[in-house]
Residue frames relative to the residue before (quaternion, step in Angstrom):
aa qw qx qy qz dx dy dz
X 1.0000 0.0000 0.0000 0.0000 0.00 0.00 0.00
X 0.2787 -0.8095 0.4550 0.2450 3.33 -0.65 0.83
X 0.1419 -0.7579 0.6096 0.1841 3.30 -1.24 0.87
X 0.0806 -0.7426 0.6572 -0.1012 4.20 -0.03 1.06
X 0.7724 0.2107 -0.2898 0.5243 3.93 0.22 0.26
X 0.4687 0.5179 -0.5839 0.4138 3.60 0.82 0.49
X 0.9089 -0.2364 0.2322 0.2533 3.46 -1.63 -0.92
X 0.7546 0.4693 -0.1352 0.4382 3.35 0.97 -0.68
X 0.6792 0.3637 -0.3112 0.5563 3.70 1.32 -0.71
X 0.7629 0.4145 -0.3781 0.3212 4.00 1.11 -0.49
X 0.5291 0.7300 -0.4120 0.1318 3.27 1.41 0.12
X 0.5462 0.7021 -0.3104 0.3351 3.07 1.31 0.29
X 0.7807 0.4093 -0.1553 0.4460 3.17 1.40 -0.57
X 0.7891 -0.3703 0.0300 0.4892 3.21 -1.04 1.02
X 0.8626 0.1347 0.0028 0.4875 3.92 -1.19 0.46
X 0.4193 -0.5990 0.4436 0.5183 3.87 1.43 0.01
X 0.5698 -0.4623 0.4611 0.4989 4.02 0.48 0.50
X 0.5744 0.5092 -0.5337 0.3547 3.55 0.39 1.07
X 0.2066 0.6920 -0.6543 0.2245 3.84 -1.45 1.08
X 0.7550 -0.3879 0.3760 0.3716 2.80 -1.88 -0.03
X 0.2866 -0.6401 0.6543 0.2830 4.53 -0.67 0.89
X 0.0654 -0.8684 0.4325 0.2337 3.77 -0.92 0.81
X 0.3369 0.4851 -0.6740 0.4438 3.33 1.21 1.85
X 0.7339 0.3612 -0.4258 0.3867 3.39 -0.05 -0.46
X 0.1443 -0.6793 0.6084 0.3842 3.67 0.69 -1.46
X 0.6367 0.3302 -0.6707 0.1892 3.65 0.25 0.66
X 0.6130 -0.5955 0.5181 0.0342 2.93 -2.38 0.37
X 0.6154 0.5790 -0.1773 0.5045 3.44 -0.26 1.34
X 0.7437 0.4584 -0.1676 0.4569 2.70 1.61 -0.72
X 0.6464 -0.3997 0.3898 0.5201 4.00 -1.56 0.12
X 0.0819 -0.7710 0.6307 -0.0314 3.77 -0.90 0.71
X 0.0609 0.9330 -0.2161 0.2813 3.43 0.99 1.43
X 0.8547 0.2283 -0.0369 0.4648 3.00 1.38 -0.88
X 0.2971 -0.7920 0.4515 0.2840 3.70 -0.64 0.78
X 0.0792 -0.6361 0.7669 0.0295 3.06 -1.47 0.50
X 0.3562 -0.6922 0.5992 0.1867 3.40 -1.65 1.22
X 0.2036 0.8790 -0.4308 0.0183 3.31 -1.09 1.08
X 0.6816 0.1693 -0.2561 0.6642 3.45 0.02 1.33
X 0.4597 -0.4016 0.5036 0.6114 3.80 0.89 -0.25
X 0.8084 0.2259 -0.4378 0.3223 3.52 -0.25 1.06
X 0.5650 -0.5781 0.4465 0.3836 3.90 -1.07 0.94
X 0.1038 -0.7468 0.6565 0.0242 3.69 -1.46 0.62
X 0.3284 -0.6705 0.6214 0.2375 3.80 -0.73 0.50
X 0.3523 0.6742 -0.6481 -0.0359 3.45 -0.76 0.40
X 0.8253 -0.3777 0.2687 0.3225 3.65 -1.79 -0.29
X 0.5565 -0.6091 0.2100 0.5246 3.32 -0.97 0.30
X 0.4529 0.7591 -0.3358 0.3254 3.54 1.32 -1.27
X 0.7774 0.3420 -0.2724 0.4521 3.41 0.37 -1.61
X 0.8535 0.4439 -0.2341 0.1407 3.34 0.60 -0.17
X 0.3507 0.6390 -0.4017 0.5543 2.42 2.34 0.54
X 0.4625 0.6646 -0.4274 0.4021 3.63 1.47 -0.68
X 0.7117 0.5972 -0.2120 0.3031 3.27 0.35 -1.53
X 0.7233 0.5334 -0.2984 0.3212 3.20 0.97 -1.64
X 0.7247 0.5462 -0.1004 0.4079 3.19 1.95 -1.38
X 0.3633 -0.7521 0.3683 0.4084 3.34 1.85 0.09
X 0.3212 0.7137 -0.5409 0.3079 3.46 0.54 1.03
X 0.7100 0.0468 -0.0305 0.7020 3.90 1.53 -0.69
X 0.0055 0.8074 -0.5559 -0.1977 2.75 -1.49 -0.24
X 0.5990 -0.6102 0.3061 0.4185 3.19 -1.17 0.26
X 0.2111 -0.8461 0.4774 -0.1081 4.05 -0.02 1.72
């Protein structure tokens, strides 16, 4: 099972793939996943984007 958002594949990238998620705005967290918005890619967290998938938020 692959595990690409754990510890070893983000440690390369800026801050270990850690920052601020800019649906939620908190800070600190794994910043991991894309999402397409406006015609342009965003990084956000894992949370918000289970939100999204379930139509609880979106990306505004």
């Amino acid at each position: 099972m692959s595990k690409a958002h754990r510890g070893k594949g983000i440690r390369e990238l800026v801050s270990a793939g850690r920052g601020e998620c800019p649906v939620c705005k908190r800070s600190g967290v794994k910043i991991l996943y894309e999402m397409e918005s406006g015609g342009q890619k965003i990084q956000i967290c894992k949370t918000c984007k289970a939100a999204i998938k379930h139509g609880k938020k979106s990306l505004a």
